[in-house]
Structure formats: structure tokens, C-alpha cells
C-alpha positions in Angstrom: 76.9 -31.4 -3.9 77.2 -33.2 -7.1 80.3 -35.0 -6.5 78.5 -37.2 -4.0 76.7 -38.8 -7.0 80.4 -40.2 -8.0 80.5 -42.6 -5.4 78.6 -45.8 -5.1 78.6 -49.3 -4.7 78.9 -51.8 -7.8 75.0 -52.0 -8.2 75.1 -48.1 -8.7 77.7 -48.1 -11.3 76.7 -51.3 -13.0 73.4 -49.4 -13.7 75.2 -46.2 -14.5 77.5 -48.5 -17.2 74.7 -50.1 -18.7 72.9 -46.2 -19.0 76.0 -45.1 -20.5 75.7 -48.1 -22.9 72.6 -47.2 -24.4 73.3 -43.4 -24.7 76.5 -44.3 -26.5 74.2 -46.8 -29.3 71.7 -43.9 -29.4 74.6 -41.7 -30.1 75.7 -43.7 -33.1 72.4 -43.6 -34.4 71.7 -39.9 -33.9 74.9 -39.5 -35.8 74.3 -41.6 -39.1 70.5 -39.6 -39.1 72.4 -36.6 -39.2 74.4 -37.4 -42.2 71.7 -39.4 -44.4 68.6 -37.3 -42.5 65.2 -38.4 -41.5 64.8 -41.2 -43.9 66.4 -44.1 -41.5 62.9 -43.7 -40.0 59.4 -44.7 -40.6 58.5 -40.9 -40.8 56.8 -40.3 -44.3 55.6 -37.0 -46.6 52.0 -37.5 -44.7 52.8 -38.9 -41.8 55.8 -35.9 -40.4 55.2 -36.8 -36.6 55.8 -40.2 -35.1 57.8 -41.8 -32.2 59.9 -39.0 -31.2 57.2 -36.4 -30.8 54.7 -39.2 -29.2 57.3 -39.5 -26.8 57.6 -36.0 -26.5 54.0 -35.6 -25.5 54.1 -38.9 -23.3 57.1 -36.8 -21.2 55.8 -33.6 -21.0 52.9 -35.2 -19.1 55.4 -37.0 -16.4 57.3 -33.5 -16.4 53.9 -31.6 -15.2 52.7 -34.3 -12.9 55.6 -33.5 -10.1 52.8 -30.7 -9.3 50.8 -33.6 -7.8 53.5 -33.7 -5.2 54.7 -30.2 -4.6 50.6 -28.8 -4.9 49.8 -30.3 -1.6 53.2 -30.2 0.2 53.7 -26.6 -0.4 50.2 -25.2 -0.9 47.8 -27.3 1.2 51.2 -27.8 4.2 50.6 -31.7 3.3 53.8 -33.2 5.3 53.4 -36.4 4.1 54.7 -35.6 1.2 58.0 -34.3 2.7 60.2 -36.7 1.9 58.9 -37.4 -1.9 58.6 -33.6 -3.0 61.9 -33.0 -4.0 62.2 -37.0 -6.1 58.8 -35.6 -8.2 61.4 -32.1 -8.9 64.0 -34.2 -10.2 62.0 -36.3 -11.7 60.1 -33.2 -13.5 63.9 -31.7 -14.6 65.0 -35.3 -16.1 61.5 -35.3 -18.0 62.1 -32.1 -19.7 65.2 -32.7 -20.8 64.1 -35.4 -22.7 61.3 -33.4 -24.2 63.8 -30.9 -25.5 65.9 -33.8 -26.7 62.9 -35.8 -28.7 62.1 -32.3 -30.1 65.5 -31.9 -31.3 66.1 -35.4 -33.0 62.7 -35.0 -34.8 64.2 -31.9 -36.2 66.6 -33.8 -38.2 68.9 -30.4 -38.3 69.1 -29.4 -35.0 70.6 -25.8 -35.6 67.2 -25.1 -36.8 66.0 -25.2 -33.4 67.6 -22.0 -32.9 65.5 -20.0 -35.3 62.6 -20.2 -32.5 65.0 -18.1 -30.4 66.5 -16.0 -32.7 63.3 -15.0 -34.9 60.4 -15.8 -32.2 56.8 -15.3 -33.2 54.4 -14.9 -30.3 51.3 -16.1 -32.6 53.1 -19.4 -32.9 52.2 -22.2 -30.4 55.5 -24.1 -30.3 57.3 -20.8 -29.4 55.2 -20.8 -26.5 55.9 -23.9 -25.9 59.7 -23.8 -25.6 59.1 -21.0 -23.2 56.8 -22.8 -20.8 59.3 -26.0 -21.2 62.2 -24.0 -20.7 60.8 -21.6 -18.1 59.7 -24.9 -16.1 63.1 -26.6 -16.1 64.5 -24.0 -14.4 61.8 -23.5 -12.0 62.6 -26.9 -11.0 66.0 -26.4 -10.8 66.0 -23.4 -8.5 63.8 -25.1 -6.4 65.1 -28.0 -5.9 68.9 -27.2 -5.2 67.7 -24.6 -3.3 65.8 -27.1 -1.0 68.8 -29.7 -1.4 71.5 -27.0 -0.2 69.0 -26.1 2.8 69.0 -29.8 3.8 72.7 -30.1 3.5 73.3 -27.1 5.8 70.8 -27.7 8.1 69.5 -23.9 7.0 65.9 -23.2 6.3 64.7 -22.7 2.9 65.5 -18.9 1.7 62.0 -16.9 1.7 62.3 -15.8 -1.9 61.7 -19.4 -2.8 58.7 -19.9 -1.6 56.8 -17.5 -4.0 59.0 -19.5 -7.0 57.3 -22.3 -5.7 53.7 -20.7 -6.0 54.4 -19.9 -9.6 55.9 -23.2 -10.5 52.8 -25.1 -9.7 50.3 -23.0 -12.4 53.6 -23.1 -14.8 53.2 -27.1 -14.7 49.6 -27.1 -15.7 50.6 -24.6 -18.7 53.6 -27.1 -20.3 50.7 -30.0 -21.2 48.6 -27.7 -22.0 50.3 -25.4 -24.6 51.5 -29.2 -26.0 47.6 -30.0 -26.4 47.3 -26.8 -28.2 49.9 -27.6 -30.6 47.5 -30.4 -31.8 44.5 -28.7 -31.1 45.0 -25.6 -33.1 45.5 -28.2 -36.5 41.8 -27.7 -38.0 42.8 -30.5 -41.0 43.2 -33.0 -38.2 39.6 -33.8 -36.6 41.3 -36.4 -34.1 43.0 -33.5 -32.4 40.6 -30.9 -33.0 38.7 -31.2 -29.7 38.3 -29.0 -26.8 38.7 -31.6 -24.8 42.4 -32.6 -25.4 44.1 -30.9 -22.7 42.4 -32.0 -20.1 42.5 -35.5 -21.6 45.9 -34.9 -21.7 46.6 -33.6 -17.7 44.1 -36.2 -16.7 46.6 -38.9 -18.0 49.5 -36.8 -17.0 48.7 -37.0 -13.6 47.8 -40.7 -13.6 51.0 -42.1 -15.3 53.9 -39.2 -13.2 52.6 -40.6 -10.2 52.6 -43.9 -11.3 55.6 -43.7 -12.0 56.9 -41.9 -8.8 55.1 -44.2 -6.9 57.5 -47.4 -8.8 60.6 -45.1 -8.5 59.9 -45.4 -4.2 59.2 -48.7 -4.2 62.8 -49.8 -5.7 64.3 -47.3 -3.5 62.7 -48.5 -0.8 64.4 -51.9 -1.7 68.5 -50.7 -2.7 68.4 -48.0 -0.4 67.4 -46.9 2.9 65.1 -44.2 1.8 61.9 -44.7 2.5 58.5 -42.6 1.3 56.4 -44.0 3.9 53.4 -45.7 3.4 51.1 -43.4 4.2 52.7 -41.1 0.9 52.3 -44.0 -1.3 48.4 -44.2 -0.7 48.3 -40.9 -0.9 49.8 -41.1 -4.7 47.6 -44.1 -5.6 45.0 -42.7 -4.5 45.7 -39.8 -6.9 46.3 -42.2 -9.4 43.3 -43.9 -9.2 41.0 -40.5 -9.7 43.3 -39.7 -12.5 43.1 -42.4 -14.3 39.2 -42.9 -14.1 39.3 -39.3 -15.5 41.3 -40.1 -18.1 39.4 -43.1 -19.4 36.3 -41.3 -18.8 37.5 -38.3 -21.2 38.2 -41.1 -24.0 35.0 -42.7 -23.8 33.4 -39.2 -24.1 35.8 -39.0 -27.1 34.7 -42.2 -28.6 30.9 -41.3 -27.9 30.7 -38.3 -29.6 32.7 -39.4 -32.4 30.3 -42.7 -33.0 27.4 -41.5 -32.0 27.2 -38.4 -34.2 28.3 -40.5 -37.0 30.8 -37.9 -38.7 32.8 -39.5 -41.1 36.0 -38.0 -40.4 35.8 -38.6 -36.3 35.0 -42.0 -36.4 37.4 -43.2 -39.0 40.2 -42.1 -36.2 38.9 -44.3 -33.6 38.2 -46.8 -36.4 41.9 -46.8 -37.4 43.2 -47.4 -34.0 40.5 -49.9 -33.0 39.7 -52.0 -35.3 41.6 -50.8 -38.4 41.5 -49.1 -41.3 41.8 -50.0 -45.1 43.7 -52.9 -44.2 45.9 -51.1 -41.9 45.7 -52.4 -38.2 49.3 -52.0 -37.2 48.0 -50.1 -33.7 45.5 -52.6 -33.1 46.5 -55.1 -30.9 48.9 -52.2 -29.2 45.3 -49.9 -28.5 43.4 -52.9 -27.3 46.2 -53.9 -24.4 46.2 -50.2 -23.2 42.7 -50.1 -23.1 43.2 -53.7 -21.2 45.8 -52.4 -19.3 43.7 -49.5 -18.1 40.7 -51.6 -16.8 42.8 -54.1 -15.2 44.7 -51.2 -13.2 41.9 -49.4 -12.1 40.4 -53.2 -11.0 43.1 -53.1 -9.0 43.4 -49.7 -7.7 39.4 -49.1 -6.9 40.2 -51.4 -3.9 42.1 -50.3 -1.3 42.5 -53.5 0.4 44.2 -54.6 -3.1 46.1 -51.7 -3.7 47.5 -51.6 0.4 49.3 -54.2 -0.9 53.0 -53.4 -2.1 52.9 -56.0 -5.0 49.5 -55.3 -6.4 50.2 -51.6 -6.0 53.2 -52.3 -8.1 51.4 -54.4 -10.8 48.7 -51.6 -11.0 51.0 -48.7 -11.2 53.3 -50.7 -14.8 50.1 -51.2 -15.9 49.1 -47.5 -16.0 52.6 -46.4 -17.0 52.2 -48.7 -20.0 48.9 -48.1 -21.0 48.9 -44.4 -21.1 52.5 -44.7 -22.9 50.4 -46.9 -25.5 47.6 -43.9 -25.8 49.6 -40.9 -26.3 53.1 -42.6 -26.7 51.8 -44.4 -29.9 48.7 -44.0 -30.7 47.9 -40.5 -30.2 50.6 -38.7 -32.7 50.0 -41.3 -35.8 46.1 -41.1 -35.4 46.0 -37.6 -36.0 47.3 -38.4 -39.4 45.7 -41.6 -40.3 43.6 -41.0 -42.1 44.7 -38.0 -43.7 41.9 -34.9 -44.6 41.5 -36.8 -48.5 41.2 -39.9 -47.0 44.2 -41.8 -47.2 46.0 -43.9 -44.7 49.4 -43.8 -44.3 51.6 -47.2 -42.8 53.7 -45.9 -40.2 56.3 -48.0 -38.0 58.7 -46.8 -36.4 62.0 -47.8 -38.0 64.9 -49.7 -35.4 67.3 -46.8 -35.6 64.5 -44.5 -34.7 63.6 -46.5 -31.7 66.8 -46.8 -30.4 67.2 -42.9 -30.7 64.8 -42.6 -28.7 66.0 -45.4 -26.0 69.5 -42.9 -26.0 67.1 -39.9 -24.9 65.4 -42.4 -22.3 69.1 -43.3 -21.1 70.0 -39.5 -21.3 67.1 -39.0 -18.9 67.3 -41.5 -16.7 71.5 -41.0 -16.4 70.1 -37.8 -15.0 67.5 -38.7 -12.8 69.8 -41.3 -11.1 72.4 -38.6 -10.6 70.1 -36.1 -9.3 68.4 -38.7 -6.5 72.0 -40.3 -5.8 73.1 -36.7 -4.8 69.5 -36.3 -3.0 69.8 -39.2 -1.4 73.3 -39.0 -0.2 72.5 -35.9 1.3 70.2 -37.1 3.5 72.5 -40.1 4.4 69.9 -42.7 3.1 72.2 -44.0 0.2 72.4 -48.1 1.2 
């Protein structure tokens, strides 16, 4: 079925070109860190973690919010979300590939990668969480080519899936949060030590995936002749909307017990990221528009007359994308080392080379995801 994502019309491979374009200056970046090493980027002795693994974290939470889709399809027999079900699958498989990609170029060496599989330690948490990762890509997979092939024969969907798709939908819960346990688990860092980060961390998950699924059906809806209906497209901001009052209702109950108990070592986080921090403010301005950002989409959202509307549906859905991309895709990784246990506060930027590394592994991911719905969509004859 593949080879009906190699035809197209000049839009299609104009976007494919410019894909390819990126990858290939990621590429040449990737390279020249492997010979010189980490030190093209902003990456320091204290600060080890920065753009790559933020994005990491920000992409494991798109990856596990396809469940939002396939949880009331499958489980709850919620038809409206026929036709979407199998874009949030595709979209979950391109997502973990780029987790597995940001976790390799942070490596520097990327063999090294290889001594998870080849000397594993259950007690650690990463091991776990290249199982879960790896175990939920080809969930996803199966699934979804086995529901694509069903389609394309006109056949019903083999029986033996349907238990695969039972276990897929506690599997996506697990990915984000064995990743909040990574942080969780570091008793030197007080901004991560909190019982409260995975939920935090689904709660955003499943405001920014759908979000984003809910953009990726509106510009189909306008180059193709696929159409989620509009019925779906409530449903999904109205998942969004509870979401994302979750999430900033967690951070406020983050920023309340760090102020109000007056600890030191809590509020100097939120102080850092805020308002700034022994003349550091770098994430200042960045924190500020997310938070911003996450008032003016849920303005937006908490109105369904306002949010009926394909344009201000649109505007609300970036705004939520962006802002959560701000909280965990910037904020949340540096934080948790500024400042460090004696004190000290570290300048971190991320460096060009290391930003356009990480545009290649967007490109990588979106090559995929493009391929994967042009096949889907071609399938189904909806391909403009």
C-alpha cells in the first residue's frame, strides 16, 4: 500500500522537497556533532539535558495522546471518531520516532544506545522507557496497517486485533508516564521531584495531541477531500478544553505549594522561569507568552459558540500547541537544573546547530506522517 504515497500532485511533492530539505541540513549538522561531539551545543557540565530531550518529552506526550481517539472509538463504540482514529495512529508512530531520534542525538555516540539492549537493567527507568516506547510503536503499527489493509480489501478487521487494541490504550498512558518518572525519580532536582508530574504531564499531553490533530483535519479538509466531520472536531476540542484546564490547574497547584510553603529550593525554580534568577531571565519572556497563550486559548475554547467556529477553533488549537511546547518543550528540562542543588544557575541556549538538529528530526517525522496519511488517504480515495 505504500507505493500509493509516491504519487501526487505538485503541492504534495513541493512539501515533500522542502521536508527533504530540512532533513538533509539536519543531516549535515548531526554529522559535524558526531565528529567534534556535544560541544556545537549550548549543553554544559551542569546543565546535560536541553532541547533535544525537551523535545523528547514535548513528543512523547503527542505520541500517547492518539489514545484520546482510539479510547472512545474502540472502547466506548464512539463512531464519530471513525474516520480520525487511524490519522491519531499515524500520528502516534511518527511521534515516536522522533522520540527515539531526539534520544539518540542527545547521546552524542549513538552506538551507546545499544548498551540498554545489550546489558538491560530492570531497576533503571530509561530501560523501561525504551520498552514502553518501543513496545508502543509497534502497537501502532500493527494496528493501524491492519485497519488500513482491511479498508483496502473491503474485509473486516481480523479478531485478534481487537484485544491489541485493548492493550494499546493502557500502553499509551504508561509511555508519559515512565518519561515523568525519569525526572521524578532525580531527588537533587526539587523542580521535578513531585508526585504530581505525570499527571501534569498526560494532562498536557492530551491537550496539545489533540490540538494538534484537530489542525492536522482542518488543512486536510482544505487540500483534500477528506473530511473529519464536524461533529469529531467538537468532540476533540471539547477534549482539549478539559485538558488544558487540567493542565493549568496542576501548574498553579505547582506554583502554590512551591510559594506558599516558602521552601527555598521550590520557589527558586518557578522564580527562575518567571521572573528570573541571578540575572538570568533567558526563559522569561518565552514562560510568560505560554502562560498567555494558555489563557487566551482556553478564552476561546470555554465558549462553544467561539470555538464552533473553524477560524477561532484554529487560533485556539496553535495557541495550545505552542504554549505547552513553551512549558515542557523549553522550560521544563532546563528548570530542573537551574538552579542547581549548591545554588548555582547555569546560562543555557540552545546553540543554531542544535536547533536545526532538532528541525531534521521534526522533518524526519513529519516526512513520515505525510507518507503514512497520503497512503491512508489514497486508500480511501479522498486524496484531492
Amino acid at each position: 500500500m505504500i507505493e500509493r504515497a509516491l504519487t501526487g500532485d505538485r503541492r504534495y511533492w513541493g512539501w515533500i522537497i522542502a521536508l527533504l530539505g530540512v532533513i538533509t541540513v539536519g543531516s549535515l549538522f548531526y554529522l559535524r556533532q558526531l565528529t567534534v561531539g556535544l560541544t556545537i551545543t549550548g549543553l554544559s557540565r551542569d546543565v546535560t539535558w536541553g532541547f533535544y530531550i525537551a523535545q523528547f518529552t514535548f513528543m512523547v506526550g503527542v505520541a500517547a495522546s492518539a489514545v484520546m481517539v482510539v479510547l472512545p472509538y474502540y472502547l466506548h463504540d464512539f463512531k464519530v471518531f471513525g474516520r480520525i482514529a487511524i490519522l491519531g495512529e499515524f500520528l502516534a508512530i511518527g511521534s515516536v520516532v522522533m522520540c527515539v531520534l531526539f534520544i539518540t542525538v542527545d547521546l552524542g555516540q549513538p552506538t551507546r544506545l545499544f548498551n540498554m539492549f545489550l546489558h538491560p537493567s530492570p531497576r533503571s527507568i530509561l530501560f523501561w522507557d525504551t520498552v514502553v516506547l518501543s513496545g508502543y510503536l509497534l502497537l501502532n503499527a500493527l494496528i493501524a496497517h491492519q485497519t488500513l489493509k482491511a479498508e483496502d480489501q473491503g474485509t473486516a478487521v481480523p479478531g485478534w486485533v481487537k484485544p491489541i487494541i485493548y492493550l494499546s490504550i493502557p500502553w499509551a498512558i504508561s509511555i508519559h508516564t515512565v518519561t515523568a518518572f525519569i525526572y521524578q525519580g532525580l531527588a537533587a532536582r526539587p523542580y521535578w521531584m513531585t508526585a504530581i508530574l505525570a499527571p501534569r504531564f498526560l494532562a498536557s499531553a492530551f491537550a496539545s495531541g489533540p490540538a494538534l490533530l484537530i489542525l492536522i483535519c482542518l488543512v486536510l479538509r482544505r487540500t483534500t477531500r477528506f473530511d473529519a466531520g464536524e461533529k469529531a472536531i467538537q468532540k476533540l476540542a471539547t477534549i482539549v478544553t478539559y485538558a488544558m484546564l487540567a493542565n493549568l490547574f496542576f501548574v498553579l497547584m505547582e506554583v502554590f505549594t512551591a510559594v506558599y510553603s516558602g521552601i527555598p529550593e521550590h520557589v527558586a525554580h518557578f522564580q527562575y522561569l518567571f521572573l528570573g534568577l541571578d540575572g538570568h531571565g533567558e526563559l522569561v519572556p518565552w514562560m510568560w507568552a505560554g502562560l498567555a497563550l494558555a489563557i487566551a486559548a482556553l478564552a476561546i475554547l470555554l465558549r462553544p459558540s467561539v470555538r464552533s467556529q473553524t477560524t477561532w477553533l484554529a487560533v485556539a488549537c496553535v495557541a495550545v500547541v505552542i504554549s505547552v511546547w513553551i512549558e515542557k518543550g523549553l522550560g521544563m528540562i532546563v528548570a530542573g537544573f537551574n538552579p542547581s542543588p549548591l545554588g548555582h544557575v547555569t546560562r543555557y541556549v540552545p546553540s543554531a546547530p542544535e536547533v536545526l538538529i532538532g528541525l531534521g528530526v521534526y522533518g524526519i517525522g513529519a516526512l513520515i506522517v505525510t507518507l503514512l496519511y497520503k497512503t491512508a488517504l489514497s486508500v480511501r480515495g479522498e486524496v484531492a
